[in-house]
C-alpha positions in Angstrom: 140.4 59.0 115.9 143.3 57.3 117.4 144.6 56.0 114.4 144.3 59.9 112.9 146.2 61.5 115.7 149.0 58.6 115.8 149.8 59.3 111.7 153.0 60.9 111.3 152.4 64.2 109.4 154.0 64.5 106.2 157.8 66.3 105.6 157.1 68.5 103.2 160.2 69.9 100.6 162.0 72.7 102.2 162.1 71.0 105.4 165.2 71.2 107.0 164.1 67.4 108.2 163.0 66.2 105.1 165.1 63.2 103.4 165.1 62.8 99.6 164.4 59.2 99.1 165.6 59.3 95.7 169.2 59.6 97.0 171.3 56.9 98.4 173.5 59.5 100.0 170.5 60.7 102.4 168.7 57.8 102.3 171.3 55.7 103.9 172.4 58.6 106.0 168.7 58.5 107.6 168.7 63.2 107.5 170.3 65.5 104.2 174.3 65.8 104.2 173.8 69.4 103.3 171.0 72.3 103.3 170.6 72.2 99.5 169.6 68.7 99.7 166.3 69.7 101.3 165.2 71.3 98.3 166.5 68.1 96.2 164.5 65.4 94.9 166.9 63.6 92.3 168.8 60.6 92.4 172.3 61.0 93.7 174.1 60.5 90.2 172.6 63.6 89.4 173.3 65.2 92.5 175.4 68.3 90.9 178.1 68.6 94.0 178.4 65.2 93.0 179.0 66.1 89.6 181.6 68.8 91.0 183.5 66.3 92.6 183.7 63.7 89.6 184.8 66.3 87.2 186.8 67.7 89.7 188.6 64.1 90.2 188.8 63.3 87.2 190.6 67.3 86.1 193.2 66.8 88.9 194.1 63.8 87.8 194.8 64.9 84.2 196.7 67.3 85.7 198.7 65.3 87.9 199.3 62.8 85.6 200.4 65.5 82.8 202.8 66.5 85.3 204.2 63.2 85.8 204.9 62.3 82.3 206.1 65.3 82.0 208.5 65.9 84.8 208.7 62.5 85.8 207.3 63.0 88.9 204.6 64.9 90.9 205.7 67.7 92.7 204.3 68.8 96.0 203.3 72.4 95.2 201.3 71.3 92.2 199.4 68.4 94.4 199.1 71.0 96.8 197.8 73.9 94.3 195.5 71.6 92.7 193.6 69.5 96.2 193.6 74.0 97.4 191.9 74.8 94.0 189.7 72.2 94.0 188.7 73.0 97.7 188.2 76.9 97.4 186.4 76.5 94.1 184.2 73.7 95.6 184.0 75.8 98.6 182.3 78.4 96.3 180.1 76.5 93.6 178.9 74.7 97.0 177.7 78.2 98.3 176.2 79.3 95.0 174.5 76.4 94.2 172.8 76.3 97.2 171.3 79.8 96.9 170.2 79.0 93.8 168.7 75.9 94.5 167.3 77.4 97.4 166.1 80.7 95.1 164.7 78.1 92.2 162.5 76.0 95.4 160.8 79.1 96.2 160.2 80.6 92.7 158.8 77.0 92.2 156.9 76.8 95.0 155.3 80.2 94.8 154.4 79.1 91.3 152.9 76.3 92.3 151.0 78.2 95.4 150.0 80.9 92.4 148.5 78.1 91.0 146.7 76.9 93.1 145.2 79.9 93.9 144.0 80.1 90.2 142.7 77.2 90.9 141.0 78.1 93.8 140.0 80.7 92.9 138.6 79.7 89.5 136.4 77.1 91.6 135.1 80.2 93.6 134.3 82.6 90.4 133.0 79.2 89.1 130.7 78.1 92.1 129.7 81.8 92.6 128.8 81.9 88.7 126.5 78.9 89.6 125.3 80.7 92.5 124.1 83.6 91.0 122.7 81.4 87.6 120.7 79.7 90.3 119.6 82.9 92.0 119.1 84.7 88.7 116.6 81.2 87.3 114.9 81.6 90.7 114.2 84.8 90.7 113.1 85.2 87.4 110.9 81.9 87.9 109.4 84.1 91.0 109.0 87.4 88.8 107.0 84.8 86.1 104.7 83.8 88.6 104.2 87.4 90.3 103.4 88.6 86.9 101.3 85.8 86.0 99.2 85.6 89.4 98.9 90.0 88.5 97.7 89.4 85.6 95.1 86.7 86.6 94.3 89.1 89.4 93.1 91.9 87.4 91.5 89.7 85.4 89.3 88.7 88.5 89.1 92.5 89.5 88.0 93.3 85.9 85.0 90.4 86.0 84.1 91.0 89.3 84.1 94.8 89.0 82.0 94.3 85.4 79.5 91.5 86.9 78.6 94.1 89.9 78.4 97.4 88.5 75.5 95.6 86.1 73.1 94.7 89.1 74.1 97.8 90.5 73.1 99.7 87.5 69.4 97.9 87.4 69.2 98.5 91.1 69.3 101.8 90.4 67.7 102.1 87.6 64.0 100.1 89.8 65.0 102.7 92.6 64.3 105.9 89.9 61.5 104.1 88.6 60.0 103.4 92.3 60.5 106.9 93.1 59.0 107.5 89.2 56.2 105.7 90.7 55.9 103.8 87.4 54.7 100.5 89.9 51.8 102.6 91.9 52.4 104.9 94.4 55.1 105.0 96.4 54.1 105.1 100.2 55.3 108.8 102.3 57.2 106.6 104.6 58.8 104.5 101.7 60.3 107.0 99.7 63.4 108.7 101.5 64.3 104.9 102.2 64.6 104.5 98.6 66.5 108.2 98.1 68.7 106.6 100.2 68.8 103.3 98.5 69.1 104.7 95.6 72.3 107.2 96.7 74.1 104.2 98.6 73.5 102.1 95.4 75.2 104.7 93.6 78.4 105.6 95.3 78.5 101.2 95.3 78.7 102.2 91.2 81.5 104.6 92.2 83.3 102.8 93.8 83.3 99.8 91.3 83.9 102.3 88.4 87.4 103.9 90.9 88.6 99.9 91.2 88.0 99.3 87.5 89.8 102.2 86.5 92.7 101.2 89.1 92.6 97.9 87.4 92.9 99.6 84.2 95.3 101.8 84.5 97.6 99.1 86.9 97.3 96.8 83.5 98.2 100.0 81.1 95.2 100.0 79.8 93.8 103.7 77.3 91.4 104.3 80.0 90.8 108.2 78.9 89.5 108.9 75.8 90.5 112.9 74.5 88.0 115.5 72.9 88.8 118.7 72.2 86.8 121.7 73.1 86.0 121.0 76.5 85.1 123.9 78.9 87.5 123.9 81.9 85.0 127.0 83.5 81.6 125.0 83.0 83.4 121.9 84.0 85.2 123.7 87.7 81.5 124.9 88.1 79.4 121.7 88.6 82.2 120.1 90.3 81.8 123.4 93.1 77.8 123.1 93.3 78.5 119.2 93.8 80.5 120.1 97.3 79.0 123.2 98.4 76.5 121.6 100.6 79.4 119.7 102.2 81.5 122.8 102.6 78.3 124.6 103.9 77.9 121.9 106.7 81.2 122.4 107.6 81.1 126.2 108.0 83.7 125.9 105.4 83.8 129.0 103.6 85.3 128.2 99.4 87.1 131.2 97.7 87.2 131.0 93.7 89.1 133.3 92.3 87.6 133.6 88.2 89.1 135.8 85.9 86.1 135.0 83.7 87.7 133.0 80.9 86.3 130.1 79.5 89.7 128.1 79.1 89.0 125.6 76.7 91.1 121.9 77.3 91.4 119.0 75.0 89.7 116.4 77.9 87.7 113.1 78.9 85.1 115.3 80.7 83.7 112.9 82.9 87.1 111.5 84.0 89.1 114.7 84.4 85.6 115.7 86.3 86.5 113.2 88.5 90.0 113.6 88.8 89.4 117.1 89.9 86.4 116.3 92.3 88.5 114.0 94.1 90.8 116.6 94.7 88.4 119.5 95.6 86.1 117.1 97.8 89.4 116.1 99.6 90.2 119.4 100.7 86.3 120.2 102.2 87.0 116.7 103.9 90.2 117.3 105.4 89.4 121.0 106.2 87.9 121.4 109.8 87.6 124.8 109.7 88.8 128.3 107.4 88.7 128.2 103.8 89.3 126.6 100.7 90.6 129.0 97.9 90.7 127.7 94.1 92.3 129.7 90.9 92.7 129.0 87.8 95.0 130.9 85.7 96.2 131.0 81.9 100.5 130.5 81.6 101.7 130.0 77.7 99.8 127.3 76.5 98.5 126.0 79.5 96.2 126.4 82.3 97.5 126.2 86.5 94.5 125.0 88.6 94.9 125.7 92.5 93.2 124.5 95.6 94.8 125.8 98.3 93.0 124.5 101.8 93.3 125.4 105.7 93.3 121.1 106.4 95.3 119.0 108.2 98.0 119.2 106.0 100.7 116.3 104.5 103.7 115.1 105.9 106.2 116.1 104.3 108.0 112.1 103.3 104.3 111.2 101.7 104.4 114.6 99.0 106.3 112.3 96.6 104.3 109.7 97.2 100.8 111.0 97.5 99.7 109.9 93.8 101.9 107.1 93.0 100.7 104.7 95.7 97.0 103.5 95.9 94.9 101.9 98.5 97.1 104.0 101.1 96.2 106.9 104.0 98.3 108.9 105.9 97.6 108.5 109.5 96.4 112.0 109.8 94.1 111.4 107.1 92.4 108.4 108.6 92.1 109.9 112.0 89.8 113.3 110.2 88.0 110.7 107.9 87.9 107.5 108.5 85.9 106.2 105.7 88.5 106.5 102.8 89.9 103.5 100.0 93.4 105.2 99.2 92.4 105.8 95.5 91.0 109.2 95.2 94.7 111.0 95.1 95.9 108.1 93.4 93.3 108.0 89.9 93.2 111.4 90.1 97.0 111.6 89.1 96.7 109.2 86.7 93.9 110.6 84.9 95.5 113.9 84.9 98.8 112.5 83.5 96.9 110.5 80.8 95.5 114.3 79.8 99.2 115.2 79.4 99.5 117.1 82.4 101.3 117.5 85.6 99.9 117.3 89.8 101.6 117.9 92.8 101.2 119.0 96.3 102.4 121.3 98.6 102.7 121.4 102.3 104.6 122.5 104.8 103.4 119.3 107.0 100.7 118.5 109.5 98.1 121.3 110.8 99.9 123.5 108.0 97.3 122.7 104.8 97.7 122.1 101.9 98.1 123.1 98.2 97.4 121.1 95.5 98.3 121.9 91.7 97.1 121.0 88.6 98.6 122.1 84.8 96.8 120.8 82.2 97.2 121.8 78.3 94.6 124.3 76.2 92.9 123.4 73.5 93.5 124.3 70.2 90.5 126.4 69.6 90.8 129.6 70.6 89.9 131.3 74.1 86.8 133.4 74.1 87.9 136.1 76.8 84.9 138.3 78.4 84.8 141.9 78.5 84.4 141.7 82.3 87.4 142.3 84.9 89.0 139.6 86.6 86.9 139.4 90.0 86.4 137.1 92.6 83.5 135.1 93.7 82.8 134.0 97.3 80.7 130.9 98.3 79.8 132.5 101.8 79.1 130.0 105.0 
């Protein structure tokens, strides 16, 4: 450290104490004769003052000796007029030189700093260019192995969701057959526990059917398969006598509003039957008390389902969100019904999408309800309209 802080720092060009080596002049001297020599790293037979004075010499004594073989002799006025002319004009070229040595030093060293900043800054745009290579490798490296550990998780999903639902299947399939009494008969007591079996077996099947077609439809997968023909008034109907007893319970009174015409849709029935059970079930769940109030009504080509509820209402940041993200609950939801997976809303929009139509909700936040629309397109075959008048039919408490 000592040895660092007793090294003389360097003189750098420019320096009104720097001493050009290269010239004896300065060198001897021990500090530059004149400002431009600052600037000056040539030898001093290149020096161009130097220069000045040699040709200089050398003119006046043409001159002079012109003069003298001329007149004989050299007269005073000329030696005088000549040493003046040589003074002034060196006086001059002295002055100008300098400025433009001085002007040629600092185009030459901004040149030099321009170029080093190039430099510099090609070494940046260079190491950042590595930088973002790097970043770019690693996170397209990361992106592989997220897509790869996806893909190998659906695959688990898919074989444990297939090697489940078959046991489940055969479970219920011995409960109907207890209950049959193909085996004997079944003891008083026995039976409602196997009802019960049987129904807890079967939501199990559900269940494992909603995370299959999760998995499915997460991996892309044709998961809906479209007939045409199918009746959009049958279908509304056993959806309704599946959650009346719920709604009943509740004191939950359910408005449909039936113009009487069967709309015919070009539909999975058994998924879209789900889709919209989901979404009518959620609104008896989520609905403490008034009504629930579902229309359906032709518009062109297509037909506007609505289930408008008296619930607890959505926030109003989740509306966008409310299909797109599964295995997710609002807080409000989870604190009406507890027991919830996320993926009712979720399949329910993606089943309706894969029958070419559109869902969305509507709410004006919590405690405020809500209102839920479907659009899905008609059939092709044609609409058999009643002769009846549009009325309305009321599921009383």
């Amino acid at each position: 450290m000592a040895n660092e802080k007793s090294r003389p720092t360097e003189i750098k060009l420019g320096d009104s104490r720097y001493v050009n080596t290269n010239c004896w002049l300065a060198s001897n001297l021990g500090y530059p004769p004149a400002k431009r020599c600052t600037y000056c790293r040539s030898r001093f037979n290149k020096c161009l003052f130097f220069r000045y004075l040699l040709i200089s010499t050398i003119v006046a004594t043409l001159i002079l000796g012109a003069a003298f073989i001329v007149e004989g002799k050299i007269g005073n006025l000329l030696a005088v007029s000549v040493i003046f002319l040589i003074v002034i004009y060196g006086y001059f070229f002295n002055e100008s030189t300098e400025k433009i040595i001085e002007a040629n030093f600092e185009q030459s060293r901004a040149k030099d700093a321009l170029e080093e900043l190039n430099v510099n800054l090609q070494k940046k745009v260079d190491a950042q260019t590595r930088h973002l290579k790097d970043a770019y490798e690693t996170e397209k490296q990361a992106k592989e192995s997220l897509q790869m550990l996806d893909e190998e998780k659906n695959q688990f999903l898919l074989t444990v969701q297939h090697h489940l639902r078959t046991p489940l299947t055969t479970m219920v399939n011995y409960a109907d057959m207890l209950l049959a009494e193909n085996f004997g008969k079944l003891p008083k007591k026995a039976k409602p526990v196997v009802e019960k079996f049987e129904g807890s077996t079967a939501g199990l099947i559900k269940m494992v059917n909603d995370f299959l077609d999760v998995t499915q439809f997460q991996m892309d997968k044709k998961t809906v398969t479209l007939k045409e023909g199918v009746n959009l008034h049958g279908l509304i109907e056993g959806i309704l006598k599946d959650i009346e007893l719920e709604a009943k319970n509740k004191g939950i009174a359910i408005n449909v509003i039936d113009p009487k015409i069967d709309c015919f849709i070009k539909a999975d029935e058994t998924k879209l039957k789900a889709a919209l059970t989901n979404i009518f079930d959620n609104a008896v769940k989520y609905t403490e008390k008034g009504s629930i109030t579902i229309s359906a009504t032709r518009e062109g080509d297509n037909v506007h389902i609505i289930v408008k509820d008296t619930g607890i209402g959505i926030p109003k940041e989740r509306l966008s969100k409310i299909f797109d993200v599964a295995f997710v609950r609002g807080e409000n939801a989870k604190k009406s019904f507890s027991v919830g997976r996320g993926i009712g809303l979720y399949l329910s929009g993606k089943i309706i999408k894969a029958h070419n139509g559109q869902v969305w909700v509507e709410s004006e936040g919590e405690g405020t309800g809500s209102v839920f629309n479907i659009v899905l397109p008609l059939s092709k075959t044609p609409l058999v309209v009643s002769d009846k008048k549009d009325e309305a039919v009321v599921v009383k408490k």
